[in-house]
C-alpha positions as CSV (number, residue, x, y, z in Angstrom):
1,X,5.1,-241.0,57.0
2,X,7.4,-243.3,58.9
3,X,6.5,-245.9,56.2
4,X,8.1,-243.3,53.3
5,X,10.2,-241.1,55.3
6,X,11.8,-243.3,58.5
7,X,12.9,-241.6,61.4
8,X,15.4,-238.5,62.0
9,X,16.8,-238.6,57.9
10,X,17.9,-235.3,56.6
11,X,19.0,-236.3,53.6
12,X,16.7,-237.8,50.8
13,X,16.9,-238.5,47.1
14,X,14.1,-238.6,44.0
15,X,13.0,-242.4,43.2
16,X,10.1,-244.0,41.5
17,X,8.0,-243.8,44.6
18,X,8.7,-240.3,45.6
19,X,11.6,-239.0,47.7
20,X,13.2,-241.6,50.4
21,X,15.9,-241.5,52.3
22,X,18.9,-241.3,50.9
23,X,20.2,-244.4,52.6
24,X,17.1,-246.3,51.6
25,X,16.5,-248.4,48.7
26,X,13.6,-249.1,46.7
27,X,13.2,-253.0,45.7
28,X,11.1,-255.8,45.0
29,X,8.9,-257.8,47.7
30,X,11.0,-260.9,46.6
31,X,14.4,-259.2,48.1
32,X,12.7,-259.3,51.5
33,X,10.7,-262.5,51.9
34,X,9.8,-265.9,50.7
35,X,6.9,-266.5,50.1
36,X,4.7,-270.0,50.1
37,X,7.7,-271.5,51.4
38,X,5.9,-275.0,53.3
39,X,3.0,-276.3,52.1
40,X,1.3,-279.5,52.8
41,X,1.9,-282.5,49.9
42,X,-0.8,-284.7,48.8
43,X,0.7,-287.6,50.1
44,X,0.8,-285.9,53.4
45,X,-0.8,-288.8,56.7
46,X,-4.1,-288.9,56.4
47,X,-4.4,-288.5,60.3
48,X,-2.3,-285.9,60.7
49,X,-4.1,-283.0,62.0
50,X,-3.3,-279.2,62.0
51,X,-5.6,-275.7,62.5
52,X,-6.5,-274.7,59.5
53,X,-7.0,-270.9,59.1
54,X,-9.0,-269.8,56.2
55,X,-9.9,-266.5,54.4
56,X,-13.0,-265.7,56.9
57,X,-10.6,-266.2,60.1
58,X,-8.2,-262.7,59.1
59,X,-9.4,-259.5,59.2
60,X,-7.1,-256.5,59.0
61,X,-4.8,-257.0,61.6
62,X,-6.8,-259.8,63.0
63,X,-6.7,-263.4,62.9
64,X,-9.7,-265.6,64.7
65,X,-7.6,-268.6,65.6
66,X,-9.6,-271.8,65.7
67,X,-10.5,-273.5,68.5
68,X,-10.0,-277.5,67.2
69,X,-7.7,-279.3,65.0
70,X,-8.8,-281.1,61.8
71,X,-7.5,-284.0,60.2
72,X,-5.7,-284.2,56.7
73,X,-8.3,-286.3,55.4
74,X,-11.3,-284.4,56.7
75,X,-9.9,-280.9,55.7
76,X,-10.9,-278.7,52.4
77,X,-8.7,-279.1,49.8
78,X,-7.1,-275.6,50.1
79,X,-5.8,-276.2,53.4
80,X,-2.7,-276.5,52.2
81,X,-0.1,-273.5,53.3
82,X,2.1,-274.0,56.5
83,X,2.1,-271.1,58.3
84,X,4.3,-270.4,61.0
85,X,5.0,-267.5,63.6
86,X,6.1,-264.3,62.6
87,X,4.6,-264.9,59.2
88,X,2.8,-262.0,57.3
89,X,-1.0,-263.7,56.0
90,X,-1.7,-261.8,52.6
91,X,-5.4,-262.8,51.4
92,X,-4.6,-262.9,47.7
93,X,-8.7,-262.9,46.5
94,X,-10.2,-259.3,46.9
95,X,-6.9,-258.2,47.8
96,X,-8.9,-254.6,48.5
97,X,-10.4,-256.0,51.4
98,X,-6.9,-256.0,53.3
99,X,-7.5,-259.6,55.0
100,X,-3.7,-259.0,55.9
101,X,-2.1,-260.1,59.6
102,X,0.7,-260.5,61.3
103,X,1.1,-264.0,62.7
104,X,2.3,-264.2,66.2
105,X,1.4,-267.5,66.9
106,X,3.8,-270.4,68.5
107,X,3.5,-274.2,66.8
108,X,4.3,-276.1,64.2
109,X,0.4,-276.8,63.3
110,X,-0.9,-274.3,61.6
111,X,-2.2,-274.4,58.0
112,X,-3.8,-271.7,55.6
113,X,-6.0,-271.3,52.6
114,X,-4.6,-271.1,49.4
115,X,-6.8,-268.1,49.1
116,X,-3.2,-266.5,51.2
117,X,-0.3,-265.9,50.3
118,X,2.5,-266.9,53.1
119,X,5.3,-263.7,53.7
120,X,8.4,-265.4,55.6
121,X,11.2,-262.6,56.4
122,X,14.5,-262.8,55.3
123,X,17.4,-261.5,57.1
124,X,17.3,-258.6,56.0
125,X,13.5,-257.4,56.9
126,X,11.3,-257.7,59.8
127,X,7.9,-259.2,60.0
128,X,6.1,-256.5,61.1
129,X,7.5,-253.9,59.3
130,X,6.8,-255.7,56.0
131,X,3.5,-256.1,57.5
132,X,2.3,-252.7,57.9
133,X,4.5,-252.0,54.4
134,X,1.6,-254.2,52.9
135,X,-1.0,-252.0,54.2
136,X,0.6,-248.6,52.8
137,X,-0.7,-246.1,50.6
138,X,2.2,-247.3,48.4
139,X,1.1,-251.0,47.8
140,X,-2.6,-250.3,47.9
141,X,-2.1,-248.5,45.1
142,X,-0.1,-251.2,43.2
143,X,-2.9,-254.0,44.4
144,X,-5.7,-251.6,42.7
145,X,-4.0,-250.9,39.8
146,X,-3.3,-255.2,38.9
147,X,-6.9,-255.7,40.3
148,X,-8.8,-252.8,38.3
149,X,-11.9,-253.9,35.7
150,X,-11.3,-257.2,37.1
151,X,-15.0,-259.6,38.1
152,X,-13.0,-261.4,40.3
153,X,-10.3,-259.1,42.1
154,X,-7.4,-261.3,43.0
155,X,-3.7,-261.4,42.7
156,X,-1.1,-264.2,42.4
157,X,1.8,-265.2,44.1
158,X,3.6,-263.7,40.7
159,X,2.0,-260.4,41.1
160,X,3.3,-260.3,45.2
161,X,6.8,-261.2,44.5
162,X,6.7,-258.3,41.9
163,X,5.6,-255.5,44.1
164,X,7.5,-252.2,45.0
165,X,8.6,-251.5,48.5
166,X,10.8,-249.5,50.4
167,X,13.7,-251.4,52.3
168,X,15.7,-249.0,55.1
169,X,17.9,-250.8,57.1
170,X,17.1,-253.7,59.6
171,X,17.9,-251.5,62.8
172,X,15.4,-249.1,61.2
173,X,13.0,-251.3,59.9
174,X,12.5,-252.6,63.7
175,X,12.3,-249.6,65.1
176,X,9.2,-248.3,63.3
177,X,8.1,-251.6,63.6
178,X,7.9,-250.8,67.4
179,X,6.5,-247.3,67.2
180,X,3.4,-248.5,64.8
181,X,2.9,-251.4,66.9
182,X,3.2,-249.1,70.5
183,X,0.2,-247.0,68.1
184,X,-1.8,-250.0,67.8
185,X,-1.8,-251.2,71.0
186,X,-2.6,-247.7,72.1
187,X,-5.8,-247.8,69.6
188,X,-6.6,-251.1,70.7
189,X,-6.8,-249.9,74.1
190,X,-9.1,-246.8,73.7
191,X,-11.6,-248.9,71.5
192,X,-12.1,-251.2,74.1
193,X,-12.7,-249.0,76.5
194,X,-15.1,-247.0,74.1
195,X,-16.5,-249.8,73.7
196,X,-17.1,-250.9,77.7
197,X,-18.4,-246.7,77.9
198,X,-20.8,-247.1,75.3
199,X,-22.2,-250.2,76.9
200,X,-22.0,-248.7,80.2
201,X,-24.4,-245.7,78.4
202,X,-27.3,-248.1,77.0
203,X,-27.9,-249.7,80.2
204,X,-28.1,-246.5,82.4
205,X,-30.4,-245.3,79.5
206,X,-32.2,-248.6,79.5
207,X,-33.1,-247.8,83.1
208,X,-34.2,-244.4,82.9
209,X,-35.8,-244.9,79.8
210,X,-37.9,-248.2,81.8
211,X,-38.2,-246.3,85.3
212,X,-36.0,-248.5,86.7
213,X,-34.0,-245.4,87.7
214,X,-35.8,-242.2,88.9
215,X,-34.5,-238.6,88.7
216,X,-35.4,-236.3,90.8
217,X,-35.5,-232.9,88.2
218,X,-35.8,-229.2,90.6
């Protein structure tokens, strides 16, 4: 709802994906990012190493950084995108899957798959909002419609520029930026600690289940 609706509007209008916000516009991807801007050259030193990230590292969300560098020569040949903080990942095979993530990572090291596709802001957008843009019912629908009969699902770089999103203003973008990230901290939070409860619950029954633990029953 904040995705399609924003905060506090009273005002909307009719477009192609439902009513907005009147002060809202509906545009391409391309209007708010580049996209594969860096990427590593064949010629690039043999030596120099990097972290590569590839498709099994991001998750939704989630990106499993690696622990070691590898060198240029050593490395797969689809290390090859530079990624850099404050990027949006994009896994662009089995697009369905939603290997999407915010990168919040500091350095100039970092390399990617070419299984991604690299999202770098513009002025006019933030990161994170463009971020959980990619994971709305609005583009989903987009990415299954392209991917649809398909053996292979994937999607190009062609096929990202071109996709339909909703651009409010960069004060507004932000601030639902903040709110949905404020929301997943908060789930973040509880699942752990579901998680540490859960635990906590197998071992106590592990004990009374063993006799490891006696109760006394009147």
């Amino acid at each position: 709802e904040l995705l399609t609706k924003g905060i506090g509007h009273t005002e909307f209008k009719d477009s192609e994906l439902g009513q907005i916000p009147k002060s809202w516009e509906v545009v391409s991807l391309k209007k708010l990012v580049f996209i594969d801007v860096d990427s590593l050259k064949t010629n690039t030193d043999s030596n120099y190493s990097f972290k590569y990230i590839d498709i099994s590292c991001v998750s939704t969300g989630k990106v499993s950084l690696p622990a070691n560098e590898i060198a240029f020569k050593d490395a797969p040949s689809r290390a090859r995108k530079i990624v850099k903080c404050n990027d949006v990942l994009i896994a662009t095979v089995r697009p369905n899957l939603k290997a999407f993530a915010h990168f919040d990572e500091e350095g100039e090291n970092w390399v990617a798959s070419t299984g991604f596709a690299i999202l770098r802001h513009k002025e006019n957008c933030d990161s994170k909002f463009i971020y959980n843009f990619m994971l709305s019912d609005i583009v989903t629908r987009q990415i299954d419609a392209l991917i649809v009969g398909s053996n292979y699902p994937a999607i190009n770089t062609k096929d990202i520029k071109e996709l339909t999103v909703l651009a409010p203003s960069l004060s507004e973008q932000q601030k639902i930026a903040s709110i949905l990230s404020s929301i997943d901290k908060t789930i973040t939070q509880k699942s752990s600690k579901l998680s540490q409860t859960q635990s906590l619950k197998k071992s106590l029954m592990q004990d009374l289940l063993t006799g490891k633990v006696r109760v006394t029953v009147n």
